[in-house]
C-alpha positions in Angstrom: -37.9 0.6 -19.8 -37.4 -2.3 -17.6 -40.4 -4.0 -16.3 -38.8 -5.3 -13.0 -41.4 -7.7 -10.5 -40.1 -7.8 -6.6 -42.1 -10.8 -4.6 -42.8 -9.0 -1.1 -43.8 -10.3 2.5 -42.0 -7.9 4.6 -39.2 -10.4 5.9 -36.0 -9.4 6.2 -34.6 -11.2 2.9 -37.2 -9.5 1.5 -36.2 -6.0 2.2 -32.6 -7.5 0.5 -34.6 -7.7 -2.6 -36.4 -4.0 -2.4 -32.4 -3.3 -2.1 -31.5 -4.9 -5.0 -34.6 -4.2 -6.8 -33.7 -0.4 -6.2 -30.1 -0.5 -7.7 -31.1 -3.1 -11.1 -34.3 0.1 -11.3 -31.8 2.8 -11.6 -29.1 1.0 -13.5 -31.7 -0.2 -16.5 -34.6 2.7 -16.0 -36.6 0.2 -14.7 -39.9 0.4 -13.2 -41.1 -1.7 -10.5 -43.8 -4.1 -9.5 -43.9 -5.1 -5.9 -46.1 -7.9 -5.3 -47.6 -9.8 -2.5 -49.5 -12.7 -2.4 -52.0 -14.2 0.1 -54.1 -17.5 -1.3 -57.4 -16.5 -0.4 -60.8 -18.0 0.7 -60.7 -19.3 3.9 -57.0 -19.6 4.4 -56.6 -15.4 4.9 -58.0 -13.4 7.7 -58.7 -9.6 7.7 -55.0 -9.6 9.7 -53.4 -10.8 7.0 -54.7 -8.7 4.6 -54.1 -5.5 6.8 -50.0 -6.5 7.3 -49.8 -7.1 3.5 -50.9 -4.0 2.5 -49.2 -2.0 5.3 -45.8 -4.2 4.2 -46.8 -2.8 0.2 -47.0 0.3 1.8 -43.0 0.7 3.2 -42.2 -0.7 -0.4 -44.1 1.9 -2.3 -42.4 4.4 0.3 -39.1 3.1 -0.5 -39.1 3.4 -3.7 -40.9 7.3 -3.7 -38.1 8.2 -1.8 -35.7 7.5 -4.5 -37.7 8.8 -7.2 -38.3 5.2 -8.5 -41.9 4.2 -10.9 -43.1 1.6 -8.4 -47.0 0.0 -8.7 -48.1 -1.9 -6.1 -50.0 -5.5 -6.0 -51.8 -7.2 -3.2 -52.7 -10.5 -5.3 -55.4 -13.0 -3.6 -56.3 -14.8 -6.6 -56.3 -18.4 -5.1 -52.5 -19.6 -5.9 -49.7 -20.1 -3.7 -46.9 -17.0 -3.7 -44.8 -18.7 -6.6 -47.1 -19.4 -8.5 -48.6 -15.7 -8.2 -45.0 -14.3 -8.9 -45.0 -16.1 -11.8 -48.4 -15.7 -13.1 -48.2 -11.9 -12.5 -44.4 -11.5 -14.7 -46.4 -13.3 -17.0 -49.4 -11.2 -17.0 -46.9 -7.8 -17.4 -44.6 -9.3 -19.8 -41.7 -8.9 -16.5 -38.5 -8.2 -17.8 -37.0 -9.7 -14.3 -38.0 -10.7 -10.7 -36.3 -10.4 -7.6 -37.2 -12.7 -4.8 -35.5 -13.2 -1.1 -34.1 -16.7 -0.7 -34.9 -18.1 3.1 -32.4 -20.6 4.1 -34.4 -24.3 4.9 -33.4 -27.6 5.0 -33.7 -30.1 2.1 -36.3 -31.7 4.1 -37.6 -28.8 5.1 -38.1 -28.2 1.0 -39.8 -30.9 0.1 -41.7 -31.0 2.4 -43.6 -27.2 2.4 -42.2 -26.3 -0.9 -39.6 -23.3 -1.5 -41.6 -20.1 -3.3 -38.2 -19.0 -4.5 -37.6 -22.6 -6.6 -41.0 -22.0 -7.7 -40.5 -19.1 -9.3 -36.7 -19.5 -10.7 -37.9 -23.3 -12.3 -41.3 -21.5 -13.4 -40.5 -17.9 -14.4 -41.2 -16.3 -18.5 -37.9 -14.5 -17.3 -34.3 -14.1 -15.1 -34.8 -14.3 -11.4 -32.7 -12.9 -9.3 -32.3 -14.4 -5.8 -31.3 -12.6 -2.1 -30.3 -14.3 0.9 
């Protein structure tokens, strides 16, 4: 079986990868791992914590609907996203991940970083990116 990690946050390129995620489950019996990742300490409020887990939520639903394995992470372990992605493919010996791709300037890059480069320069395994 597949071990398959999705990188969440409930954007719309995002829902694109719970998409994709779905068809790669069913195509390799694949089970899923849908992840999101706050950093923690004083940088997340109770909010932020609430809309993560209802945005793990719809992805857990999703899957169920379709008769997909799919766990569930909310990760606050201090990293940024990318590196959490990473970290946790690393952790579950991850097969693949699936990330959405925002669209920012080159400037817009370097200066706030890009999750998604993160992970496809960083990852133990293929990435596969949605725009």
């Amino acid at each position: 079986m597949k071990k398959i990690v999705v990188g969440y946050d409930g954007s719309n390129t995002a829902k694109a990868a719970l998409t994709l995620a779905k068809e790669y489950a069913n195509a390799f019996d694949g089970s899923l791992y849908v992840v999101a990742s706050l950093v923690g300490g004083g940088d997340t409020h109770v909010d932020d914590v609430k809309h993560a887990e209802e945005n793990l939520a719809y992805a857990k639903t999703f899957f169920e609907q379709n008769d997909i394995p799919c766990e569930t992470h909310l990760l606050i372990r201090g990293l940024n996203p990318g590196e959490d992605i990473v970290q946790f493919a690393k952790d579950i010996s991850a097969d693949q991940i699936v990330v959405g791709v925002r669209r920012r300037s080159k400037v817009g890059k370097l200066m706030f970083g890009s999750t998604a480069q993160f992970v496809i320069l960083e990852a133990p395994c293929p990435v596969v990116t949605v725009k």
